[in-house]
N, C-alpha and C positions, 0 to 999 in steps of 0.2 A: 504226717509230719506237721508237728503245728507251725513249722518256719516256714511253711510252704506252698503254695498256691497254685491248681491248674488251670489251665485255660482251655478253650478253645475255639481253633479260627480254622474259619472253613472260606475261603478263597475262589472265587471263580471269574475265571474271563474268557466270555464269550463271544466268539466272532460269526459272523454270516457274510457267505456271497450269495451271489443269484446265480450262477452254476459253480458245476465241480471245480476245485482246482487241484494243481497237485504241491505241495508243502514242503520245502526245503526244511532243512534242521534246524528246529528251535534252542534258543538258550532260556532257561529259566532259575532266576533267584529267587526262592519263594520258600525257601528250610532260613528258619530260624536260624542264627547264630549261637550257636552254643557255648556256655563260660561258668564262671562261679556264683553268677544271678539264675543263668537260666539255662532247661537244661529240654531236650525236643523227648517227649515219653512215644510218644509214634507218629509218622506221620505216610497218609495215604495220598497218591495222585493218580488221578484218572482222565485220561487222555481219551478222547475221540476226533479223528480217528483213529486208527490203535496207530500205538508207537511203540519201539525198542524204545528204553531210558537207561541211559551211563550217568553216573556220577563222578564227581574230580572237584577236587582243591584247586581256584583258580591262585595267582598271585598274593591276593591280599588277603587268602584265608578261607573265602566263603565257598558254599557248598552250594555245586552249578549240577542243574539236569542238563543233560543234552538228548531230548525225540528227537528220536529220525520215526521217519512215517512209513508207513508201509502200502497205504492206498492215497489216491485224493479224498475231497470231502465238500459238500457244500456248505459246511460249516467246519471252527475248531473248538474246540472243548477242555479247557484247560483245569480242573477239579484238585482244590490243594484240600485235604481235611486233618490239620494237626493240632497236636493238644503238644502244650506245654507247663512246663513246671519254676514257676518262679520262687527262687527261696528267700522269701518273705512275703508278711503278709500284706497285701493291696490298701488294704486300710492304717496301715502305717509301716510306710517304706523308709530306709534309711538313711541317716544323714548323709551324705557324701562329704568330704572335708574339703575345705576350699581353696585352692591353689592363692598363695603368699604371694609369687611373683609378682613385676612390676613390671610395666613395658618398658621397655622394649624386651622381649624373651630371651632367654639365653639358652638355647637346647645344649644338652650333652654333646661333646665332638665325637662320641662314638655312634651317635644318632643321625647328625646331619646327612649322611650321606643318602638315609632313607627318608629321612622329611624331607629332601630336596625335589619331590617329587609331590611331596604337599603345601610345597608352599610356592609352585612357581604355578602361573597363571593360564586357564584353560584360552579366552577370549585376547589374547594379549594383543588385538586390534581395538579394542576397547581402552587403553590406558589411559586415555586423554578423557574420556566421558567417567571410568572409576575415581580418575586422581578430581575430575571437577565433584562428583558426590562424596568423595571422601571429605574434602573440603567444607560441607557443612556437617561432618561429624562433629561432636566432642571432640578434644584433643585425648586419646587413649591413654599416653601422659599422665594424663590429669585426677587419673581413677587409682583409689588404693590398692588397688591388685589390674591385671590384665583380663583378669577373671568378670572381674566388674564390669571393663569394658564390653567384653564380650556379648555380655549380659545384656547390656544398653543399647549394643547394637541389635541385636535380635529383635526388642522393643520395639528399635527405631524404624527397622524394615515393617514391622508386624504393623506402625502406625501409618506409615509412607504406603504402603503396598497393598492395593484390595485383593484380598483373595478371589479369583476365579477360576475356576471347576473348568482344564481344556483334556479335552479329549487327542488331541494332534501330538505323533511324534513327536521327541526329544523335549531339550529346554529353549525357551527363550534366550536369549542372550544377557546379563546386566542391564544393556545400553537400553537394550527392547523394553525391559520389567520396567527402567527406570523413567523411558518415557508414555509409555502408557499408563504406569502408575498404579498395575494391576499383572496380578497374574498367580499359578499354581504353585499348590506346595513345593513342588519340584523349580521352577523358578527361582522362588526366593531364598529356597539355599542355595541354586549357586550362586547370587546376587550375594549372599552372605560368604558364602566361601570364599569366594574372588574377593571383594572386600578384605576379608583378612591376609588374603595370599596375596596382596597389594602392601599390606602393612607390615609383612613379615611374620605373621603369626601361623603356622602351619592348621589347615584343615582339611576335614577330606567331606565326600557324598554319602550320605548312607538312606539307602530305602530300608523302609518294611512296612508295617501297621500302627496305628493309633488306635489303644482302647477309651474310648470315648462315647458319650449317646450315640452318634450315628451308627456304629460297629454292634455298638449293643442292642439295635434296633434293625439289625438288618442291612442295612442302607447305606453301610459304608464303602470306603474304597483303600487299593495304597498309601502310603506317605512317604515324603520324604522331609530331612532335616539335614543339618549340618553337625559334624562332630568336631571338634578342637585340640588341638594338644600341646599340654602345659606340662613344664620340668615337674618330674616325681609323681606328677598324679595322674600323667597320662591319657587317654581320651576321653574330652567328658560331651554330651550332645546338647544345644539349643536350638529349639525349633523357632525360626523366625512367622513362621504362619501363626503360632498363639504366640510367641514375644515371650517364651518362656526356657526355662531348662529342659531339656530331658528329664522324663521322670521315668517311673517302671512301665506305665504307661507304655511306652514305644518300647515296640520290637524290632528289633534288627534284623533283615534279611541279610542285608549286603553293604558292605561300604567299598569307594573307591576313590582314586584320586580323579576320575573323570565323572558326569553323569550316566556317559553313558554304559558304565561299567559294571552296572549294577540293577540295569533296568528290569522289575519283573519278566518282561515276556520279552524275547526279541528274536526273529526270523522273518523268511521269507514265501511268497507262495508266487505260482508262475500260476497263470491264467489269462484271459481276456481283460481289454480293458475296460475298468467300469465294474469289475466282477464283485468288486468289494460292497458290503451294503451298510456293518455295521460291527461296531465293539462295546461289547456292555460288561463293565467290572462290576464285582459286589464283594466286599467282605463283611464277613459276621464274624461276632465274638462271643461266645456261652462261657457258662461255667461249668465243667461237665460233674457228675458224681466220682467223691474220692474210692 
């Protein structure tokens, strides 16, 4: 198909203790999102140590593994190897049309009842530290479309925000990101998401990958961005870690209106304390033979 293009990403996150433990039920979002760009041609996972795997449609759509374990392990071994099919081609992806609106948004009344759940605020302890950073935004106002804003704020975070590479559970907080002045991809979308869901603009979380050098070198990892949604044209994605749009680029695992709803790997193991030693992600990206 010459509108067409595979991919693929082979995913691994690897853990180590310093003895056995035994492994309560893992969730994982790590299957592409499939739709009218992109479509999953197979996908393999291998687990050690061995596990049953269920699948299930959570709420928002995505497609969740649930291992359950069958023995402990001094290690866990999580093996994604899928190929995907994006219909177009990578070296020239298509225009998207650009949402006309004006801020303040005006959603559909047969919609609000399910954006009301993207646009109301994870951190809502933080109001008084968002409404002070808001405060040196642009006036959103001020921009010919809402789209635009958007745009500039992703920028602005991208310019304000060093990126750093954390290995530790969940997100930082806004308040955190915005006083250290640093922090991970995952961070600074919520810092961007909250931001909007402050201003009324509904957005949600969405993880997956970045085809990028490091991916194509081996030496990649996750990402995560922020997605947005505007009258008629529906959700479009800007990553505040590059200060840009979504492009074909990013693959979608998962979105949600929370972070943590969406997080690659999440479970638990019982053992001693101390047993933990280590977690090492790697994703790659080929191009395999059509």
């Amino acid at each position: 198909m010459s509108d067409s293009h595979l991919l693929r990403i082979i995913h691994r996150t690897h853990y180590q203790y310093a003895q056995a433990v035994a492994f309560e039920m893992h969730r994982l979002v790590i299957r592409p999102r499939e739709g009218h760009d992109l479509r999953v041609e197979r996908l393999n996972l291998s687990i050690t140590p061995a596990a049953d795997v269920t699948w299930a449609w959570d709420i928002f759509g995505n497609s969740i593994a649930y291992a359950h374990f069958r023995e402990p392990g001094c290690e866990l071994i999580f093996d994604v190897d899928v190929v995907v099919r994006r219909f177009f081609s990578p070296d020239a992806p298509p225009q998207k049309p650009h949402s006309p609106s004006l801020y303040p948004l005006e959603y559909d009344q047969l919609e609000q009842a399910i954006l009301k759940g993207y646009m109301t605020p994870v951190f809502t302890e933080e109001t008084a530290a968002m409404n002070e950073w808001i405060g040196t935004l642009t006036n959103p106002g001020g921009f010919p479309s809402a789209e635009a804003f958007v745009l500039q704020l992703a920028e602005a975070i991208h310019q304000k925000i060093r990126y750093k590479h954390r290995d530790q559970k969940g997100v930082q907080t806004p308040g955190t990101t915005l006083s250290l002045g640093s922090g991970s991809c995952r961070d600074v979308a919520t810092l961007m998401m909250e931001t909007l869901r402050h201003l009324g603009i509904a957005a949600r979380f969405a993880s997956g990958y970045l085809d990028c050098p490091a991916t194509r070198a081996a030496r990649g990892s996750t990402h995560a961005w922020a997605e947005v949604y505007f009258p008629q044209l529906g959700w479009r994605g800007f990553d505040p870690t590059t200060g840009k749009r979504c492009e074909h680029r990013h693959i979608v695992t998962g979105t949600s209106h929370h972070p943590r709803g969406v997080m690659p790997v999440t479970g638990r193991y019982f053992g001693p304390s101390g047993a933990f030693q280590s977690m090492v992600v790697g994703v790659e990206f080929s191009t395999p033979e059509q």
